[in-house]
SEDOKE-987697 format. One record per residue (C-alpha): residue number from 0; residue in one letter; x, y, z. Coordinates in Angstrom, 1 decimal, always signed. Layout:
residues N
+-----+------+--------+--------+--------+
:  nr : rest :      x :      y :      z :
+-----+------+--------+--------+--------+
: NUM :    a :      X :      Y :      Z :
...
+-----+------+--------+--------+--------+
This chain:
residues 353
+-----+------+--------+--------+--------+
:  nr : rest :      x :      y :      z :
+-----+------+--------+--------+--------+
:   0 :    x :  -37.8 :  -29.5 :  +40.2 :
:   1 :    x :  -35.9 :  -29.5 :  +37.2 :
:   2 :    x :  -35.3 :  -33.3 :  +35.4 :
:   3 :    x :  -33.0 :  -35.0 :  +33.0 :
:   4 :    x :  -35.9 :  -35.3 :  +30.7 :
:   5 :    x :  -36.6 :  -31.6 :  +30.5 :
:   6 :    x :  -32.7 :  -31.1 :  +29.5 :
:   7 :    x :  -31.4 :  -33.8 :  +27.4 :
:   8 :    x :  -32.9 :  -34.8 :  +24.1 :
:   9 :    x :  -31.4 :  -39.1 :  +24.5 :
:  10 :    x :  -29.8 :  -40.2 :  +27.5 :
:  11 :    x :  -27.2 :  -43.1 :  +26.8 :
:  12 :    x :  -26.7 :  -45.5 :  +29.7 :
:  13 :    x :  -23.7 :  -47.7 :  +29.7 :
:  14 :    x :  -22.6 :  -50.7 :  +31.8 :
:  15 :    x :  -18.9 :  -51.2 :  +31.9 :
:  16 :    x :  -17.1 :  -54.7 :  +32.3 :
:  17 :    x :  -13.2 :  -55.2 :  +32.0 :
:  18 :    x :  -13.2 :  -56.7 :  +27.8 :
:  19 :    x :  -16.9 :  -54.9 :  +27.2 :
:  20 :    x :  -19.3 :  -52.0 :  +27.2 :
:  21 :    x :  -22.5 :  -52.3 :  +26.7 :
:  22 :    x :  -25.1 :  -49.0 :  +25.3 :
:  23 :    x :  -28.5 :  -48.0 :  +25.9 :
:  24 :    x :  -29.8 :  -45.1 :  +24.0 :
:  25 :    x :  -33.2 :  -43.7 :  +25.2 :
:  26 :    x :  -34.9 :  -40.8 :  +23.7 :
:  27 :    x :  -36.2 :  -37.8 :  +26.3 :
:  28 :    x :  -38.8 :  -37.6 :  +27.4 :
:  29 :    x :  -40.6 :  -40.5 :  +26.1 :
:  30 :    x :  -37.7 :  -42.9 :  +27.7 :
:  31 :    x :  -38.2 :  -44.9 :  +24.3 :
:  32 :    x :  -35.5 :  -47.3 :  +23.9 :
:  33 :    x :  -33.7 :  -46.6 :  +20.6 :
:  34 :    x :  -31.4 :  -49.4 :  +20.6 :
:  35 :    x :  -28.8 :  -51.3 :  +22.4 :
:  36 :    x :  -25.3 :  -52.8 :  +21.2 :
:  37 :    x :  -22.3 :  -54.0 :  +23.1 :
:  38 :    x :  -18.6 :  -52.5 :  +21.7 :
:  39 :    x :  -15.4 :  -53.5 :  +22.9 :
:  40 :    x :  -13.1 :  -51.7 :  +25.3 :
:  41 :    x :  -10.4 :  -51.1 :  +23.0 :
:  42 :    x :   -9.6 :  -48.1 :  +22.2 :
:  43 :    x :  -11.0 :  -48.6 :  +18.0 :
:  44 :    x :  -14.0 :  -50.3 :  +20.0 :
:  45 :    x :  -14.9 :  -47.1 :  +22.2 :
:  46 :    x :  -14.1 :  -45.2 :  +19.3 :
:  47 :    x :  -16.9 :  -47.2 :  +17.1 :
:  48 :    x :  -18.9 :  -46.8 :  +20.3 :
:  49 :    x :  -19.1 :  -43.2 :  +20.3 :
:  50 :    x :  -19.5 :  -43.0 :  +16.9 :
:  51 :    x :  -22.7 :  -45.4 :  +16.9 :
:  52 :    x :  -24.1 :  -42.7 :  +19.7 :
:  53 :    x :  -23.6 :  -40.0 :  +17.6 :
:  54 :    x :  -25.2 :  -41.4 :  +14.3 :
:  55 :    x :  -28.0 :  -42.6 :  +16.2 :
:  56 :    x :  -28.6 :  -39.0 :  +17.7 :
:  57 :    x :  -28.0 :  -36.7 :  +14.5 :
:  58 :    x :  -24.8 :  -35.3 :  +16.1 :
:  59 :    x :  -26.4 :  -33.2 :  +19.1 :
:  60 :    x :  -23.7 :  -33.6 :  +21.1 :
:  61 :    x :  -25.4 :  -31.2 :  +23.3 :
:  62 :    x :  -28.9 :  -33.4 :  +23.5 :
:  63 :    x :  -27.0 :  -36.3 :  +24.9 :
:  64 :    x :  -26.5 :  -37.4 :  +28.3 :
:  65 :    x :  -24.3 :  -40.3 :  +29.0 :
:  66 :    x :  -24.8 :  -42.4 :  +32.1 :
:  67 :    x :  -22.1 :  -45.1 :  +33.2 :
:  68 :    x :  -21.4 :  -47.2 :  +36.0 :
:  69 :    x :  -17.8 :  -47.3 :  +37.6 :
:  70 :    x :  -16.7 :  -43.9 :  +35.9 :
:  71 :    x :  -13.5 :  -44.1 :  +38.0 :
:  72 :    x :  -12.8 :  -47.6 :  +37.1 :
:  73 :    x :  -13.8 :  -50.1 :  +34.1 :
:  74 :    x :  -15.7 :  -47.4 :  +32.8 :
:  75 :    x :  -12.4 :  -44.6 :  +33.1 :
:  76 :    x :  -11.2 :  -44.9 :  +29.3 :
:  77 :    x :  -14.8 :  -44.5 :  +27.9 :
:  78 :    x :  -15.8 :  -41.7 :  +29.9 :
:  79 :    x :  -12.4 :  -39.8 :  +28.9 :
:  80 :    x :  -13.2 :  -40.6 :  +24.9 :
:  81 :    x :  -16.6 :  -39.3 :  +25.8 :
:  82 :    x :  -15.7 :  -36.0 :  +27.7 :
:  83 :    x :  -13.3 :  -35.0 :  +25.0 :
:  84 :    x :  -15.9 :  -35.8 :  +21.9 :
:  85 :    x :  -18.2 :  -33.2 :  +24.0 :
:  86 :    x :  -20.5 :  -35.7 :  +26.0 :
:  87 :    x :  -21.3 :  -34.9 :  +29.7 :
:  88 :    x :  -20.8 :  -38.1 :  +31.3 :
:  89 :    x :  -22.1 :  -38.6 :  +34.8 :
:  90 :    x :  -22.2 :  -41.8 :  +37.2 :
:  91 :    x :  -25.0 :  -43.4 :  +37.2 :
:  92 :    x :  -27.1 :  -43.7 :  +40.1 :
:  93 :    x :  -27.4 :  -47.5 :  +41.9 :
:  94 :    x :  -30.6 :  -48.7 :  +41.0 :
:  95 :    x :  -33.0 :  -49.4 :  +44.1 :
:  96 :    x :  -33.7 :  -53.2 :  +44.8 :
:  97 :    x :  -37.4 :  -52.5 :  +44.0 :
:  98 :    x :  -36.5 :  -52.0 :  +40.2 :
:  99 :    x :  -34.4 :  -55.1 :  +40.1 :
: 100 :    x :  -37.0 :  -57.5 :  +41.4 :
: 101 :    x :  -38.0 :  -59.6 :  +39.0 :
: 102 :    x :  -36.7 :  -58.0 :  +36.3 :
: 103 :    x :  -33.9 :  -60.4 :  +35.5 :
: 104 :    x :  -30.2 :  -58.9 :  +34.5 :
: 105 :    x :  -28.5 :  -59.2 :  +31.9 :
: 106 :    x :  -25.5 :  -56.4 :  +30.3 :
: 107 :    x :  -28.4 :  -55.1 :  +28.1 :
: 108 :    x :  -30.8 :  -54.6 :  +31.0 :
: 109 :    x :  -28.2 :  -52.8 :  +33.1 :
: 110 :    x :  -27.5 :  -50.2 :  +30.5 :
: 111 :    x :  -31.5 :  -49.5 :  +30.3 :
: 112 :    x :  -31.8 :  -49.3 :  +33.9 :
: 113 :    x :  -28.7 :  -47.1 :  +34.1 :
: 114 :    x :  -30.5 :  -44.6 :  +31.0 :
: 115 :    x :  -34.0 :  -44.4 :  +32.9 :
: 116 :    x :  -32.7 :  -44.1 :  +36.8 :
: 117 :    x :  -30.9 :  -41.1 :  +34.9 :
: 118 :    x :  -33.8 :  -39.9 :  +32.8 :
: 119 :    x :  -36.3 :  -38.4 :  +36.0 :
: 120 :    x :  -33.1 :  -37.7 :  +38.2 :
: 121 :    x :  -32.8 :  -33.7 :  +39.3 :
: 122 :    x :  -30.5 :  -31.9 :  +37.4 :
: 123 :    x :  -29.0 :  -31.0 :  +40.4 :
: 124 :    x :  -28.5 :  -34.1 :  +41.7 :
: 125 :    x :  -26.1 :  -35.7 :  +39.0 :
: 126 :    x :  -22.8 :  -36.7 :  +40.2 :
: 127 :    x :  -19.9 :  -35.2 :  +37.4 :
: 128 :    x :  -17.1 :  -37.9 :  +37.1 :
: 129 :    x :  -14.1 :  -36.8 :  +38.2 :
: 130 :    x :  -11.8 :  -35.1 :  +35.6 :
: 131 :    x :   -8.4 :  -33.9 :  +35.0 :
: 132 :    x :   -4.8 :  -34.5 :  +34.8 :
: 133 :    x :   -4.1 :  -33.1 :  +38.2 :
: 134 :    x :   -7.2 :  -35.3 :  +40.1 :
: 135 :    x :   -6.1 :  -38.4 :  +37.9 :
: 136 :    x :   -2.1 :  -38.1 :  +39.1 :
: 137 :    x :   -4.0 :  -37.5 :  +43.1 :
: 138 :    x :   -6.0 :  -40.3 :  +42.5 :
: 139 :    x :   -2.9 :  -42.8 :  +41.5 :
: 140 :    x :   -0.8 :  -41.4 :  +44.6 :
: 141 :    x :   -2.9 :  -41.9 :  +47.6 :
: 142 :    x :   -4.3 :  -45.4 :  +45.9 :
: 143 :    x :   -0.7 :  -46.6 :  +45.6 :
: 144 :    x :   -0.1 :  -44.9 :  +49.3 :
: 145 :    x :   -2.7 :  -47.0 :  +50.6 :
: 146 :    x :   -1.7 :  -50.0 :  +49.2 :
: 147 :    x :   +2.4 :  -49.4 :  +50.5 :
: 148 :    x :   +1.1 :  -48.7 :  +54.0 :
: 149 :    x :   -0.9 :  -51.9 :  +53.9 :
: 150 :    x :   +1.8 :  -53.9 :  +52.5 :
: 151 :    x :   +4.2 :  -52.2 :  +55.3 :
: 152 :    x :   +2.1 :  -53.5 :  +57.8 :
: 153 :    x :   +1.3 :  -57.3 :  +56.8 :
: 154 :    x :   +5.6 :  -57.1 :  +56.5 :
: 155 :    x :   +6.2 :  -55.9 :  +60.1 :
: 156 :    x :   +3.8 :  -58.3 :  +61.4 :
: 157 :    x :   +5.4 :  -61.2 :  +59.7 :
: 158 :    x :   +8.5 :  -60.2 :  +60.7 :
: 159 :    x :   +7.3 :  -60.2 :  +64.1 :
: 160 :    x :   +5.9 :  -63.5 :  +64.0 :
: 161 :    x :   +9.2 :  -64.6 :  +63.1 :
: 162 :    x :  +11.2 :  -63.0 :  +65.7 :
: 163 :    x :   +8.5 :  -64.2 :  +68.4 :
: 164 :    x :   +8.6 :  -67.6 :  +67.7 :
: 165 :    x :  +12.0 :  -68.2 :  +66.5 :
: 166 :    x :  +15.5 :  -67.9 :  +68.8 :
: 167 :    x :  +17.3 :  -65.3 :  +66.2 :
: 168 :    x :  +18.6 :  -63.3 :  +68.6 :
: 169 :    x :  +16.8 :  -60.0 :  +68.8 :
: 170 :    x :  +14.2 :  -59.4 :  +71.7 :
: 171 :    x :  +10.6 :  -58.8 :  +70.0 :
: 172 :    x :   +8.9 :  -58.8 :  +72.8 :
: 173 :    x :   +7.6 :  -54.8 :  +72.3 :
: 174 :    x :   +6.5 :  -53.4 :  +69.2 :
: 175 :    x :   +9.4 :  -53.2 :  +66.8 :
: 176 :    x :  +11.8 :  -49.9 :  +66.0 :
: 177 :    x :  +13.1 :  -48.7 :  +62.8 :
: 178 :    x :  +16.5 :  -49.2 :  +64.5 :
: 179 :    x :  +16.1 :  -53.1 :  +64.8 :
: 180 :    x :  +14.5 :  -53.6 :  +61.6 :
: 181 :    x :  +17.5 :  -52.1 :  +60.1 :
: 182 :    x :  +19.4 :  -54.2 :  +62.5 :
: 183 :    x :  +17.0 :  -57.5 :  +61.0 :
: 184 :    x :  +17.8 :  -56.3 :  +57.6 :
: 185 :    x :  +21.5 :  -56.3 :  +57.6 :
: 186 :    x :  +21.6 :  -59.7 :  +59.2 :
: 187 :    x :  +24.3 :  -62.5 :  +57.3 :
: 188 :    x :  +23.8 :  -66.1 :  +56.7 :
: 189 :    x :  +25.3 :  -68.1 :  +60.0 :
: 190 :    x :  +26.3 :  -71.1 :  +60.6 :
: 191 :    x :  +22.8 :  -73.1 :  +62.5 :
: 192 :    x :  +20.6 :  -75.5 :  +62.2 :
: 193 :    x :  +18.5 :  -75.7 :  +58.6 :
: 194 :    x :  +14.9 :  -74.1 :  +60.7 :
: 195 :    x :  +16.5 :  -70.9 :  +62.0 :
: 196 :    x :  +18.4 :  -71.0 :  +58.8 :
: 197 :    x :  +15.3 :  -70.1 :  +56.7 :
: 198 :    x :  +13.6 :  -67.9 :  +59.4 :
: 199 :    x :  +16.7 :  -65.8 :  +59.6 :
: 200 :    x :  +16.9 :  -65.5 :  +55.3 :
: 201 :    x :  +13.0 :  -64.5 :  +56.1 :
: 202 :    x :  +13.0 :  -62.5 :  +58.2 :
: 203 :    x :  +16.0 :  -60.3 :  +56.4 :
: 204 :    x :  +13.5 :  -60.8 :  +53.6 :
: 205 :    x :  +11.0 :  -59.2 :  +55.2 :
: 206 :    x :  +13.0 :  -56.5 :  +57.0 :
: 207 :    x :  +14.1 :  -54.9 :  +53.7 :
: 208 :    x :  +10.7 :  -55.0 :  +52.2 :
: 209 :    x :  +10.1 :  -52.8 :  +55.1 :
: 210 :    x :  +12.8 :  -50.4 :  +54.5 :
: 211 :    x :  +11.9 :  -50.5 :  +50.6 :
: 212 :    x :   +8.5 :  -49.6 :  +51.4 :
: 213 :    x :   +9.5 :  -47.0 :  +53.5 :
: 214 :    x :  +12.0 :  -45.2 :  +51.1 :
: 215 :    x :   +8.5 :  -45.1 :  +48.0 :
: 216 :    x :   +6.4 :  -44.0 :  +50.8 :
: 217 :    x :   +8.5 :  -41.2 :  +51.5 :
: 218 :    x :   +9.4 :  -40.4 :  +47.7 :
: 219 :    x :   +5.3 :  -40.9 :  +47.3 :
: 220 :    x :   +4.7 :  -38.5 :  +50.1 :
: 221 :    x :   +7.3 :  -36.1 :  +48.3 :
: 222 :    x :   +4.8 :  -35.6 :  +45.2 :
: 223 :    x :   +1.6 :  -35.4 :  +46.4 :
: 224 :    x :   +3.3 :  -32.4 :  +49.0 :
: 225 :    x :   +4.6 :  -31.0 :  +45.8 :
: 226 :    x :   +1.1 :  -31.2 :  +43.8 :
: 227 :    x :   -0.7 :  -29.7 :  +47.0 :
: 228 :    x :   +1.5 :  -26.9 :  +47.4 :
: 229 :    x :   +0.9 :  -25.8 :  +44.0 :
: 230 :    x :   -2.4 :  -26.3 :  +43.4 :
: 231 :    x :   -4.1 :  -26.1 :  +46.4 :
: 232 :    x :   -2.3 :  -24.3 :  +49.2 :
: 233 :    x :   -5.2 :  -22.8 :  +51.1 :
: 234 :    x :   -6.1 :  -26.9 :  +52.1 :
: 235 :    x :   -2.7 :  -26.9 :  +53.8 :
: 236 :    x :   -3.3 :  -23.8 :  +55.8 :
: 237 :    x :   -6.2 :  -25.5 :  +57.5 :
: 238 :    x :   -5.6 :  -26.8 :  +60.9 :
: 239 :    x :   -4.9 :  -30.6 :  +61.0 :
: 240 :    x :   -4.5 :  -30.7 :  +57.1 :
: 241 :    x :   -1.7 :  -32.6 :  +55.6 :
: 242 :    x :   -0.8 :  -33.3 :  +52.4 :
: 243 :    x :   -2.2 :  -36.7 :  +52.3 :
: 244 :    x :   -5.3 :  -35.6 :  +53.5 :
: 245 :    x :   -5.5 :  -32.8 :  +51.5 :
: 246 :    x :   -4.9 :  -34.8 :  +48.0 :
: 247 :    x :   -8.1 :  -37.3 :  +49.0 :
: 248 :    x :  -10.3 :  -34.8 :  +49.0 :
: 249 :    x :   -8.8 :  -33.0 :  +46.2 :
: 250 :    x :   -9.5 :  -35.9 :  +44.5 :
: 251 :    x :  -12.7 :  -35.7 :  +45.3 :
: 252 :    x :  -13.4 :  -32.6 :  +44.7 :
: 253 :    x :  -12.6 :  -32.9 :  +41.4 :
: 254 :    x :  -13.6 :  -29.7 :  +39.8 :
: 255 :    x :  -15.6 :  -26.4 :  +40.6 :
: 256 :    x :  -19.3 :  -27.9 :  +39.9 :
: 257 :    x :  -18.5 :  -31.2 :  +41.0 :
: 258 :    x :  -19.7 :  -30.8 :  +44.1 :
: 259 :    x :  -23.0 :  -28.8 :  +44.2 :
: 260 :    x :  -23.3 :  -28.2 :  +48.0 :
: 261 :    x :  -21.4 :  -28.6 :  +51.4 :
: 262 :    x :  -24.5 :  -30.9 :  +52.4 :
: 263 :    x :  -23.6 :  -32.8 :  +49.1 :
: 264 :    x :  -20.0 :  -33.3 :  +50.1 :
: 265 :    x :  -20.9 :  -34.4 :  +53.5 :
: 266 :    x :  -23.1 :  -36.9 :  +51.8 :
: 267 :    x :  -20.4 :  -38.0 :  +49.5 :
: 268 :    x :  -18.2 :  -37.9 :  +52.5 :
: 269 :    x :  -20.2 :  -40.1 :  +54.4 :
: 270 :    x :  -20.1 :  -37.3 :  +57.3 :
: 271 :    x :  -24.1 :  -36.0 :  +57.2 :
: 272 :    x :  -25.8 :  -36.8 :  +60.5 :
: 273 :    x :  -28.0 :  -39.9 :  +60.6 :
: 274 :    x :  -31.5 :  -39.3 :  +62.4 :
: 275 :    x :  -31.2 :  -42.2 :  +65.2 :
: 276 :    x :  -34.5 :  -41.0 :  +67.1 :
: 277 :    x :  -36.8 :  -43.4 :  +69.4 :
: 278 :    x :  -39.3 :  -42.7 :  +71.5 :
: 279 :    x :  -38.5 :  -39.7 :  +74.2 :
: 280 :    x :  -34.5 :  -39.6 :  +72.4 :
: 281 :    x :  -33.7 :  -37.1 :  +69.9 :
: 282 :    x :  -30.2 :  -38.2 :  +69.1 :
: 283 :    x :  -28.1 :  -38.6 :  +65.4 :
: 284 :    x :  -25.4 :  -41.0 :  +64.9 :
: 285 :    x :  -22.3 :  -41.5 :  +62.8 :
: 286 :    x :  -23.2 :  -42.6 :  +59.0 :
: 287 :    x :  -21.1 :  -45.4 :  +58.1 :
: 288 :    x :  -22.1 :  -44.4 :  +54.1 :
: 289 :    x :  -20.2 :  -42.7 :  +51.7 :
: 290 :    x :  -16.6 :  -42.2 :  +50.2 :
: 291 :    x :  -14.8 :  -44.1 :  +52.9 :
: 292 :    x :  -11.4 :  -42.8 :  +52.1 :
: 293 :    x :  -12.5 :  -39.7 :  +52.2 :
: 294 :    x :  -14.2 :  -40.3 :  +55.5 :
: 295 :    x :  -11.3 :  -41.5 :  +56.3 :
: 296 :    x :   -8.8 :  -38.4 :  +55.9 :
: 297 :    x :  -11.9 :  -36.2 :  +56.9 :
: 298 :    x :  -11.4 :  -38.4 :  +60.7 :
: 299 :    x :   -7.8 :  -37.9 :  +60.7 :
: 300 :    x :   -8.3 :  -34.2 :  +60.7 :
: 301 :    x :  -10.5 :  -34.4 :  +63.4 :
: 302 :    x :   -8.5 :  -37.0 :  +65.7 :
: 303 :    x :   -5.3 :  -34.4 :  +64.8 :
: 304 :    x :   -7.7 :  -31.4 :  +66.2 :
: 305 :    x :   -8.6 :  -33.1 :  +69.0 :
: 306 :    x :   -5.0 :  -34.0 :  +70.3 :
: 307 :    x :   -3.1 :  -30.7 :  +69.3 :
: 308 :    x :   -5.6 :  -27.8 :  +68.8 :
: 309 :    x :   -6.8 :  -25.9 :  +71.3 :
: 310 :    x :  -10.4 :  -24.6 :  +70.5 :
: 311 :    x :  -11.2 :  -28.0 :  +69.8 :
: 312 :    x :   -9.7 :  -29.7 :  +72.7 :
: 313 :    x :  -12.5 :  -26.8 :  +74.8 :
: 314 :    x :  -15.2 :  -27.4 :  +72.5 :
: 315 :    x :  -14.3 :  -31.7 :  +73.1 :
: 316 :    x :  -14.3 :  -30.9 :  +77.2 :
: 317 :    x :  -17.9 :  -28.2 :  +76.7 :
: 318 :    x :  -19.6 :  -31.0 :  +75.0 :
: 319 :    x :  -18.3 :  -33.8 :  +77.0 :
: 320 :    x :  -19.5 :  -31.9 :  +80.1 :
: 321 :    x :  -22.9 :  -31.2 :  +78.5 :
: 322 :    x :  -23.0 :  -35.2 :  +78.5 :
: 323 :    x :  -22.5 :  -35.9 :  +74.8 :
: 324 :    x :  -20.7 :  -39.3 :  +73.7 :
: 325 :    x :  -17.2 :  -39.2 :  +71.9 :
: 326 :    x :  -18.8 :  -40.5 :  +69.1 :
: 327 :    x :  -21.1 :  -38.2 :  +69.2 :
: 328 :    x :  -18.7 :  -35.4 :  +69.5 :
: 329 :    x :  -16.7 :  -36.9 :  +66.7 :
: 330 :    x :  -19.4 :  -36.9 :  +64.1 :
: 331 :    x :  -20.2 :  -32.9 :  +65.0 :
: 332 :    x :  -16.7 :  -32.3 :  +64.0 :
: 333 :    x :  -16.8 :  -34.1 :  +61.3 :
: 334 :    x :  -19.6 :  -32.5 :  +60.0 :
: 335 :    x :  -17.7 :  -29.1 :  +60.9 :
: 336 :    x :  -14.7 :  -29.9 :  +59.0 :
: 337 :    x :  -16.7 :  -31.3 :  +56.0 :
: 338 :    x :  -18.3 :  -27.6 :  +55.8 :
: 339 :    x :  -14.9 :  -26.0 :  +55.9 :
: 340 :    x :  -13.4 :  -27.7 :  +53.1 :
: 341 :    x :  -16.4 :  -26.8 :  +51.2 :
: 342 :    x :  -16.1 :  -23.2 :  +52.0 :
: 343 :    x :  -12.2 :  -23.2 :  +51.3 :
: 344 :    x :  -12.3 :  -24.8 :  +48.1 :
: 345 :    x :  -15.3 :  -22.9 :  +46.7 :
: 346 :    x :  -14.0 :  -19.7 :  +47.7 :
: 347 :    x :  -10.4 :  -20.9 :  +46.3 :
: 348 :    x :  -10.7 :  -23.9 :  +43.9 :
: 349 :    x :   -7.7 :  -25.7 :  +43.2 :
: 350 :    x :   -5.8 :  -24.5 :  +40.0 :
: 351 :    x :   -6.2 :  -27.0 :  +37.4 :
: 352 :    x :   -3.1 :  -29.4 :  +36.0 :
+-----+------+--------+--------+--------+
């Protein structure tokens, strides 16, 4: 097995907060702690911060390692400044509870802990952030898409509410259509009583936050198809692929590399079998670990399989017969798909932004 240590002359660990950064630099492979200091997350404050690595390591851009929580988050701006001085910048692993205990915690201590998980890790093993123009715009989209579709919902169901408990004149007793929330939206002040009054303004209120919501959904689902078409076609030629689906685990993916293996992307995907084994029962069961959105589009794939294509609908009706769960089922396809995409994309990697 191949180590950090037997790579990397320092590694630098950083924990990331919203208004600070704090550094750990550790020399390899002694894991001596060289020194510590907290910068700002302004731009002339990462700047400084990068600087202060690279006095402190004579300029071996090469030697240094730099490990950071939350890469894709409070730590996005500092691992950018860091890629494009030269640094490899990788997330760093969660440390186990056994370290913590009794340790105490502090912004300091983090960053330490963060440099010497990272200094025995396997080479192998080190997660790359994710990088690039094209993963960053992919990233932005199905983040925003989530966030419309929830925001859709909680609208429709408060517009139900309203309609259910509230004499305005439409019948909500089924689920509603687009045709009656356009209806609801076009509604007019009347002449009534001051409580259906306000329900009525309301529930218009709520019927063209709908509409809204379903006019950026469509213009969001517009560029992502556009980005997937270019950049990664061979995704869409999979069976049960859309383009939603297809931009998560672009996203993911990242970059050739990234990934090392299709047992690491099930792992990141949360999609790897989980031995769940007692006694005379051999059995595995659905990991509930992992990427969830990823997870996520990797299920909708599978459900879409299931309902419209016909060699899974006969492998679904073999299994079943062979007296295997749904569940059960579902996770095997999972796990198929999961080695797919990793066969598709390594064989034709997305073209880069």
């Amino acid at each position: 097995m191949s180590i950090v240590a037997d790579h990397y002359r320092f590694v630098v660990g950083v924990d990331t907060h919203a208004a600070t950064h704090t550094y750990a630099l550790l020399e390899s492979p002694s894991g001596r702690e060289l020194g510590t200091e907290t910068f700002p997350t302004t731009v002339a404050g990462l700047n400084r911060a990068i600087a202060w690595v690279g006095r402190r390591t004579g300029g071996d851009v090469d030697g240094v390692l730099v490990s950071a929580e939350g890469t894709g988050s409070y730590g996005a701006v500092m691992a950018d400044l860091m890629s494009q001085s030269g640094y490899r910048v990788v997330e760093a692993p969660a440390p186990s509870a056994k370290r913590l205990r009794g340790r105490g915690k502090t912004d300091s201590l983090d960053a330490v802990t963060a440099a010497r998980s990272t200094l025995v890790m396997d080479l192998n093993r080190l997660r790359d952030r994710r990088a690039g123009e094209l993963q960053t715009a992919l990233k932005v989209l199905t983040g925003a898409r989530e966030q419309m579709n929830a925001e859709r919902l909680r609208s429709i169901n408060a517009l139900t509410a309203l309609l259910r408990t509230h004499s305005l004149g439409l019948d909500a007793r089924k689920a509603l259509t687009l045709t009656q929330i356009r209806a609801v939206a076009s509604w007019r002040r009347r002449q009534e009583n001051l409580g259906l009054s306000v329900a009525r303004a309301d529930a218009v209120r709520h019927a063209r936050r709908v509409l809204e919501l379903d006019d950026d959904l469509t213009s969001n689902r517009e560029q992502v198809t556009t980005l997937v078409s270019d950049h990664a076609p061979v995704l869409l030629e999979m069976t049960g692929v859309g383009a939603v689906t297809a931009a998560v685990v672009m996203a993911v993916w990242s970059h050739p590399g990234r990934v090392r293996s299709e047992a690491a992307l099930a792992q990141i995907a949360g999609t790897c079998p989980i031995p769940a084994s007692s006694g005379n029962t051999t059995r595995h069961r659905l990991n509930r670990g992992g990427d969830r959105q990823l997870n996520r589009a990797i299920n909708t794939i599978v459900l879409t399989r299931m309902r419209m294509d016909p060699a899974t609908r006969a492998y679904v009706e073999r299994r079943t017969a062979e007296g295997r769960t749904k569940k059960e089922i579902s996770r095997s396809l999972k796990r198929y798909v999961t080695r797919q995409i990793h066969r598709t994309l390594t064989a034709s990697p997305p073209l880069a932004a």
